[in-house]
N, C-alpha and C positions, 0 to 999 in steps of 0.2 A: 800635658807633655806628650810630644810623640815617643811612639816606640818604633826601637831602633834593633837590631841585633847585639848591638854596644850596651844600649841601655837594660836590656836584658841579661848580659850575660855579667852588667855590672851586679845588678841585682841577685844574681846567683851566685854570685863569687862572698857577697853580702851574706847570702842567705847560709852558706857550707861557712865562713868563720862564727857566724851567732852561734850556728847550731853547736859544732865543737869547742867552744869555749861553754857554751851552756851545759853541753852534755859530761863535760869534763867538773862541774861541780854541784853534779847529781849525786845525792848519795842515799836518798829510798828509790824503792823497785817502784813504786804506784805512780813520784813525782819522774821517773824514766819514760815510765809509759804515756805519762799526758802530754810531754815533752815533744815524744815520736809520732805521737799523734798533731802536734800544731806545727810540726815541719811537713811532716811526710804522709798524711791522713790524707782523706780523697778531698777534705775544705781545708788543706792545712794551705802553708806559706808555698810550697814549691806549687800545688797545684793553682792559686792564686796568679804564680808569675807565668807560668806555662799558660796562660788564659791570652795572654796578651800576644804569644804565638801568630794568631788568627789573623791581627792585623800586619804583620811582617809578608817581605815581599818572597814567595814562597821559593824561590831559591835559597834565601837565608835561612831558612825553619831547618832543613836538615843539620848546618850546623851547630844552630842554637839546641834541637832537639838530642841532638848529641852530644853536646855542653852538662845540658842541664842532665843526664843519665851518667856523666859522669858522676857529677855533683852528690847527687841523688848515691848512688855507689857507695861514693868515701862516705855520706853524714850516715846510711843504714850502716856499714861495718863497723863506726864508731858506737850507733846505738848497740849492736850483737855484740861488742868488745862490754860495752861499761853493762851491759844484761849481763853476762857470763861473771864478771867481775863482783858486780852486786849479789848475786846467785849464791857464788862460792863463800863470799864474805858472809852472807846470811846463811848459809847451810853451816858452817865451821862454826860459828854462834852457837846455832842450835844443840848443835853435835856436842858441845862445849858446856851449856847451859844441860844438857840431858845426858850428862855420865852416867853409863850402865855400871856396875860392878860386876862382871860376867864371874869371877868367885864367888857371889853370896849363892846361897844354896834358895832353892826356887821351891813356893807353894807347892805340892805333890797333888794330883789329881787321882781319884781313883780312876781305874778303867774299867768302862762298863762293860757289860754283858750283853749278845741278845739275847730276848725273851726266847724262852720255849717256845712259845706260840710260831713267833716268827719264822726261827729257825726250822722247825717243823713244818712250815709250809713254804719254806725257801726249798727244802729234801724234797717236799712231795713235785713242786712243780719243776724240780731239777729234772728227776725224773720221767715226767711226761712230758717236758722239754726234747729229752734225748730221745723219746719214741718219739718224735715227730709231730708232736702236739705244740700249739702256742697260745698264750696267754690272752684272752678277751673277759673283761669286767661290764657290771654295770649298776645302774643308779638302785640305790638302798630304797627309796620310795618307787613304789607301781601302783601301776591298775590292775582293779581286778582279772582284767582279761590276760594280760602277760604272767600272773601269778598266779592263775587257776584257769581259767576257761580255757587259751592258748596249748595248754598243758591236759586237755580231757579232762579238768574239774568242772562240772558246769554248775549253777548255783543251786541245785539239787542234789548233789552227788556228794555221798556219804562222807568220803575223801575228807572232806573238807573241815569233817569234825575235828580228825589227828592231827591239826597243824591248827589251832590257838591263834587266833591272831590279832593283829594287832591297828586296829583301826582307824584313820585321821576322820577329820570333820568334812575334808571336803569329801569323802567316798573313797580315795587310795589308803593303802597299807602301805605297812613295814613289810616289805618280803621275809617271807617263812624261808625262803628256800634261794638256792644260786642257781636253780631252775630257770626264768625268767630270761638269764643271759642267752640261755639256748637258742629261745625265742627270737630274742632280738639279731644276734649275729646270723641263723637261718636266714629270716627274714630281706638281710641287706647282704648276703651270699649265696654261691651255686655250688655244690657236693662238687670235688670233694671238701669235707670237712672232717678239720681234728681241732678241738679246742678244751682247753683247760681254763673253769672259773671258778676264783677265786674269790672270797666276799664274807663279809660279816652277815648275818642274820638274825630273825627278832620271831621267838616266838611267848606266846605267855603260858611257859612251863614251870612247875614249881621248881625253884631252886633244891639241889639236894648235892648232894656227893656226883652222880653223874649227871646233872642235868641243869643249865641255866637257859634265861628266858635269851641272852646273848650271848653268841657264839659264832662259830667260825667254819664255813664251809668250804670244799673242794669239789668243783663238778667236771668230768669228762664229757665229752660228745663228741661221736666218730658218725658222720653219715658218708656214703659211697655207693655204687654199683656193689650188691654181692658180701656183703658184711654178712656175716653170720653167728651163731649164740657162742660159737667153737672161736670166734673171734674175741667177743667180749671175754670168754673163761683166761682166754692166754692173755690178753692185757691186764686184768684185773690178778692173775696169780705173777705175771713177771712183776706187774710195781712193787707186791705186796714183798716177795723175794729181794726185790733191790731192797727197798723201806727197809725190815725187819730183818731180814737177812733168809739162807734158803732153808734154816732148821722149823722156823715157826708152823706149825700146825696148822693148816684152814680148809676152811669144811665152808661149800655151797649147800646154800637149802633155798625152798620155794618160796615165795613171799607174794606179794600184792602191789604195786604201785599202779597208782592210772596211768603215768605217762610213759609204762613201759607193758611188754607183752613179749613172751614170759620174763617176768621176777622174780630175781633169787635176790638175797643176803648174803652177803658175808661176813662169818664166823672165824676169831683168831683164839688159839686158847693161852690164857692171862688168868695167873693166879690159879690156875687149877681146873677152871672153869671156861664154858664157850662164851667169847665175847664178841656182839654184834660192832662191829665197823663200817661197812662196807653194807649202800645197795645198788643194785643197777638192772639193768635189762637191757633187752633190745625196743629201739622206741617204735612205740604205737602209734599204728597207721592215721590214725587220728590228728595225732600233733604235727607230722610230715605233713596232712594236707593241711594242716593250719596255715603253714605257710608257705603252702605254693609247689610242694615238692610229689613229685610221684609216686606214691610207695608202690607200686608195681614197677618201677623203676629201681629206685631207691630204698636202700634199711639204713638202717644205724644201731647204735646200742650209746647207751649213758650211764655213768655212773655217780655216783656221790658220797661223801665221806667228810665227819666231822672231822676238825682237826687239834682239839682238842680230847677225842680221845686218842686219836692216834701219838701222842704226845702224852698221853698218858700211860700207854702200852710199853711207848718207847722208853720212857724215864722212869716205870714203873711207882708212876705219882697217884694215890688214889684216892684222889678228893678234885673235883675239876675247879671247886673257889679258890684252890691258891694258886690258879693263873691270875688272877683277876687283886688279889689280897696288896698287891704292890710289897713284899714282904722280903726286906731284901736274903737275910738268910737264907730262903729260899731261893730266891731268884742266881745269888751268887752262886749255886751249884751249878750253873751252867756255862 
């Protein structure tokens, strides 16, 4: 049969009364959509008749083209009509079929708590936040070199006896220490540097009242032009003042670390008695050139701090297993 402008635009006039009579006794959402899909889909019926287009003499095509957009028009507003229709019909079911009784009184949840742990080192990095310090972490498994060597431990150095540790098979450890992080941020940065790290740690200590083999560390590191030991003292006493508050008592003494020169400790008194928290130094030239840095240039200082004792200070808790006990009597005190 030839095609004609006529014969085409019979055929659409055809195609706009099926569709609307079809669509009008539709009544699932899925049998709508297969529906709109065999009129108006890209192999449906309209594009089918539109094919035949091609062969009309192209003067006629604009107004057949324009025909069938009408077409096209009214059969989509019909489909969006009986969509919205079927929609609402099947929402008002549902709604119908799933009466709330918003009077009946509802399951009670307790609310939890955070842990001390957390909270106590949510305080401490608050704080070294507000001096200028930002937060950098890093992986619980290392190599020897980032967790001793890196740091002035070399695999002779006595050091190495006081941190226990913890061995895999293939030759990497559990880090002793949130030392390590130092390292690594140095490494892929240029002074200045302020950074606070934060980390769990693994060393193999006997369990007691102050001491497990897992536990929770806080590290400083300030490197710059011109740092001085007169800088680390006032860092290390304003935390301690914000922390504890300005009445607490604390006393520096001399101490030992390889990756710092000179080392002191810090001392709070708890219970009667001097209690170690707190060590730090200015860091040794050694570990600046580890990576790359110029200590005739360059100083720094570091510090570090468990954070469950300081949480122990603070809540006057004296046992550090009942962070760990999951106990909630305990725990709800916080």
């Amino acid at each position: 049969m030839k095609i004609t402008s006529n014969t085409l635009e019979t055929e659409l006039k055809l195609l706009e009364e099926e569709a609307l009579h079809e669509i009008s006794s539709i009544i699932k959402l899925k049998d709508l959509e297969q529906l709109r899909v065999y009129y108006l889909g890209k192999k449906g019926k309209l594009s089918q008749i539109l094919r035949g287009m091609s062969k009309l003499d192209p003067l006629k095509r604009p107004y057949v083209g324009s025909f069938a957009n009408k077409v096209k028009d009214i059969v989509q507003k019909q489909f969006d009509k009986k969509l919205y229709d079927l929609s609402s019909t099947e929402l008002k079911a549902k709604i119908l079929s799933e009466t709330l009784d918003v009077t009946m009184p509802s399951e009670s949840r307790p609310i939890g708590n955070i842990h001390p742990l957390n909270n106590t080192t949510d305080k401490i990095l608050d704080i070294f936040i507000g001096l200028g310090y930002q937060i950098s972490t890093g992986p619980h498994i290392e190599t020897d070199y980032y967790n001793f060597e890196a740091l002035n431990i070399p695999p002779d150095h006595p050091a190495r006896d006081m941190q226990d540790t913890f061995f895999l098979t293939n030759g990497d450890l559990m880090r002793t220490h949130t030392s390590p992080v130092q390292i690594h941020y140095m490494e892929n940065n240029t002074p200045p540097i302020r950074i606070v790290a934060p980390g769990r740690v693994y060393r193999r200590d006997t369990v007691d009242s102050t001491h497990s083999a897992v536990f929770h560390q806080i590290e400083i590191l300030a490197v710059d032009k011109g740092l001085t030991f007169t800088n680390l003292k006032g860092t290390v006493r304003e935390f301690l003042h914000q922390f504890f508050g300005e009445d607490l008592p604390i006393k520096f003494r001399a101490s030992y670390f390889p990756f710092t020169e000179p080392s002191i400790e810090v001392d709070v008194q708890w219970k009667g008695k001097w209690l170690e928290i707190m060590g730090c130094g200015m860091v040794d030239p050694n570990v600046l050139q580890a990576v790359g840095y110029d200590p005739e240039i360059y100083t720094g200082f570091a510090a570090g701090l468990g954070v469950e004792r300081f949480a122990m200070v603070l809540h006057k808790i004296d046992d550090i297993r009942r962070f760990y006990t999951n106990d909630l009597r305990f725990l709800e005190q916080f």
